[in-house]
N, C-alpha and C positions, 0 to 999 in steps of 0.2 A: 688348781681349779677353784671356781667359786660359782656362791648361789646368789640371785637376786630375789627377794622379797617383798613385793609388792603389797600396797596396804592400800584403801580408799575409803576415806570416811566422812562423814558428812560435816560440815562445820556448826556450831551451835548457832542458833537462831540469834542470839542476842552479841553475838561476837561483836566487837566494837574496833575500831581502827590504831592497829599497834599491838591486837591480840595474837597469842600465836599458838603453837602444837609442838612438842618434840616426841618422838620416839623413844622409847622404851624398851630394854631385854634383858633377858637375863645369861646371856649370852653362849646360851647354849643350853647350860644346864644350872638347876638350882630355880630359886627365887628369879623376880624380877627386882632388878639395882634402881629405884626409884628415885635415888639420890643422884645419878650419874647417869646422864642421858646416850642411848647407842653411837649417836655421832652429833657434831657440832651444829648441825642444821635445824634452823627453826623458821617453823611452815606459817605462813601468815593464813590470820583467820579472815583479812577483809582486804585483798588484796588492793591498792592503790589508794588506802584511806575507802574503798566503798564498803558499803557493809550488803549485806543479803534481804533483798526485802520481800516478803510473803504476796501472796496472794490481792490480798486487803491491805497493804501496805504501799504499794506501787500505786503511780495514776490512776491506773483504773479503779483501784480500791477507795480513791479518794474526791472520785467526780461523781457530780451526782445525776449517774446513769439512773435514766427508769423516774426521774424527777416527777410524782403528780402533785404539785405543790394546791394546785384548785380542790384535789381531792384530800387533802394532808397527809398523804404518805409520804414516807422517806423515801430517796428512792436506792437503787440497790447498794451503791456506795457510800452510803450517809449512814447508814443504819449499822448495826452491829457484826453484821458481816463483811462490811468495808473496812472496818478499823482493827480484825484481829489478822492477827499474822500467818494465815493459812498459806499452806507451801514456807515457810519461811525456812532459813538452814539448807537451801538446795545448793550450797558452796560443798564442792566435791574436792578435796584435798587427796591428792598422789603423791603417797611415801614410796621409796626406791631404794631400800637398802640392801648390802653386800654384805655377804658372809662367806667365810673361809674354811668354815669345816663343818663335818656333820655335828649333828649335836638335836637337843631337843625342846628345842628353842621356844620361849614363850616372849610376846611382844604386847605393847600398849602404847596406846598414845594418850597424851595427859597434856591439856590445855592450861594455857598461862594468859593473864591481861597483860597490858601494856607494861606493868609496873616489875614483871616477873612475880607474882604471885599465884602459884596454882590455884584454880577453877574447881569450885567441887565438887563440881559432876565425877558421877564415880568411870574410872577406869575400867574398859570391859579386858581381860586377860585375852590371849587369843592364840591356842596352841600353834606351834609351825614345826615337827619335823623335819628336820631339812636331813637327804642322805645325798652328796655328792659323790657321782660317777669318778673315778680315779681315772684318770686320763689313759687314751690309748697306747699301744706301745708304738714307739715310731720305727723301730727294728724288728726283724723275726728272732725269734729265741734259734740260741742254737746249742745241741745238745753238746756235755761238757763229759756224760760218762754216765753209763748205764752198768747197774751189779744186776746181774742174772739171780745170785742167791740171796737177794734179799729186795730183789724187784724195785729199787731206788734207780730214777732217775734224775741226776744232774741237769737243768736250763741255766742257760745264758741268756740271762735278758734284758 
């Protein structure tokens, strides 16, 4: 039997194209292995060369909505609410990892640029419990021997 571990995390605002993510554990128990990533997969931060743009970053952030140029105002995308990255990092990353036994698993995810150099945003720890159900029995038990004087019973199962 095994477990699936689900992760969802946000991607950093400034991810750039060729960034990426991998997974982290310590595989049950102990530290987390920093060094040695849970499995071979690594999760792109900007999927298709695109990167995530905010709020104020996208067209509308960049047209100049609300223009009263007779009166000298900016208008609403001109101004400094058009140019910062509000909403920015709304890339949702879905990790799916498989695990084999119970254990007391601690996981992270830790970001790399293109170059494979780790990002230094810090790594948040993220406890996971994992206790897998032992699979059912596919046969009925059947009794092998019962002692009256010492109340043991023998299964076959």
């Amino acid at each position: 039997m095994s477990a699936t571990v689900t992760i969802d995390f946000l991607a950093p605002a400034d991810a750039a194209p060729g960034d990426y993510a991998q997974l982290f554990s310590n595989g049950g128990d102990g530290a987390i292995d920093y060094d040695t990533p849970a499995d071979a997969m690594r999760y792109d931060l900007a999927p298709n060369g695109a990167r995530t743009l905010g709020f104020g970053e996208g067209p509308y952030g960049l047209m100049p909505f609300g223009d009263a140029v007779a009166a000298g105002l900016l208008g609403y995308g001109e101004g400094p609410y058009g140019v910062m990255p509000f909403g920015g990092g709304c890339l949702t990353v879905r990790i799916e990892h498989r695990v084999d036994r119970c254990g007391a698993y601690r996981c992270a995810v830790r970001t790399f640029d293109a170059l494979g150099n780790p990002q230094p945003d810090p790594c948040e720890e993220l406890p996971l419990p994992i206790h897998i159900a032992p699979p059912a029995p596919t046969a009925r038990p059947t009794k092998v021997s019962y002692n009256r004087a010492t109340d043991v019973l023998v299964l076959n199962i």
